[in-house]
N, C-alpha and C positions, 0 to 999 in steps of 0.2 A: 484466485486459485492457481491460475494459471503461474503467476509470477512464482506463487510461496511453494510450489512443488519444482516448477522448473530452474529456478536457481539454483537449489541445492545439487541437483541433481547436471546441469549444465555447465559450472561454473566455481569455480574453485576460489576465488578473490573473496574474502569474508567481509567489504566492505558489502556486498553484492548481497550474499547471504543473511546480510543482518537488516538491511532496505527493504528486502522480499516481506518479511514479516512485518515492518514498520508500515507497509503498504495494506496489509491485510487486516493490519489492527485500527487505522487507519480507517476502513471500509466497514468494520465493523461496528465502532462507537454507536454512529448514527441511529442505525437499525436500533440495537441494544437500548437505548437513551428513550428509542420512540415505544418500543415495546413496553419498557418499565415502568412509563412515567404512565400514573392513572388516568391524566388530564389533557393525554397527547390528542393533538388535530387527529382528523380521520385518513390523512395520508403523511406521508414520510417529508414528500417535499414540503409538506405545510409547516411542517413539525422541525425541523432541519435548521439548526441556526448557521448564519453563513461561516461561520469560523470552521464547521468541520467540512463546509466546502473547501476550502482554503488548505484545514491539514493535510483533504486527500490530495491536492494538485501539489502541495509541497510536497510530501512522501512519495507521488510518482516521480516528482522533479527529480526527484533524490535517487528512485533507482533510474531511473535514465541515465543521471549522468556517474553512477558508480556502475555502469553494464559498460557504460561508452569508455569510459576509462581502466577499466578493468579490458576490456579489443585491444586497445592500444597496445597494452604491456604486454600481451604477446599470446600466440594462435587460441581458440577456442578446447575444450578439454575434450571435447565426442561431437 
C-alpha cells in the first residue's frame, strides 16, 4: 500500500508509477488464488507456489531500481 499510494503521489517518472502497481498486483495473486481455490492448504504459505514468490521479488526489483533511477535524473517532486 505503501508503494501504490506513495508513488503517485511522490513522484512524477511514470516508469515509477506503473511498478507501484505491478508491485501490488503482484502481492495480490497469491492471497486471491489461495481464497478461490476450494481445495487450498489451511495456510497461505502451504498454498503458495514458488513462482509467485519470485514475481513478488521481481516486481519489487523493479520498483527499486525505476525509484533509484528516476533520483538520479533529477531532485525529488515534495
Amino acid at each position: 500500500m505503501v508503494a501504490l499510494v506513495g508513488a503517485p503521489r511522490h513522484v512524477r517518472d511514470r516508469a515509477v508509477r506503473g511498478a507501484a502497481p505491478l508491485l501490488a498486483v503482484a502481492y495480490l495473486i497469491p492471497p486471491a488464488v489461495w481464497v478461490v481455490r476450494p481445495d487450498g492448504a489451511q495456510s497461505l504459505s502451504k498454498d503458495m507456489h514458488p513462482a509467485f514468490a519470485g514475481l513478488i521479488v521481481a516486481a519489487s526489483a523493479v520498483l527499486v531500481v525505476t525509484i533509484r533511477r528516476a533520483r538520479r535524473r533529477g531532485p525529488p517532486v515534495r
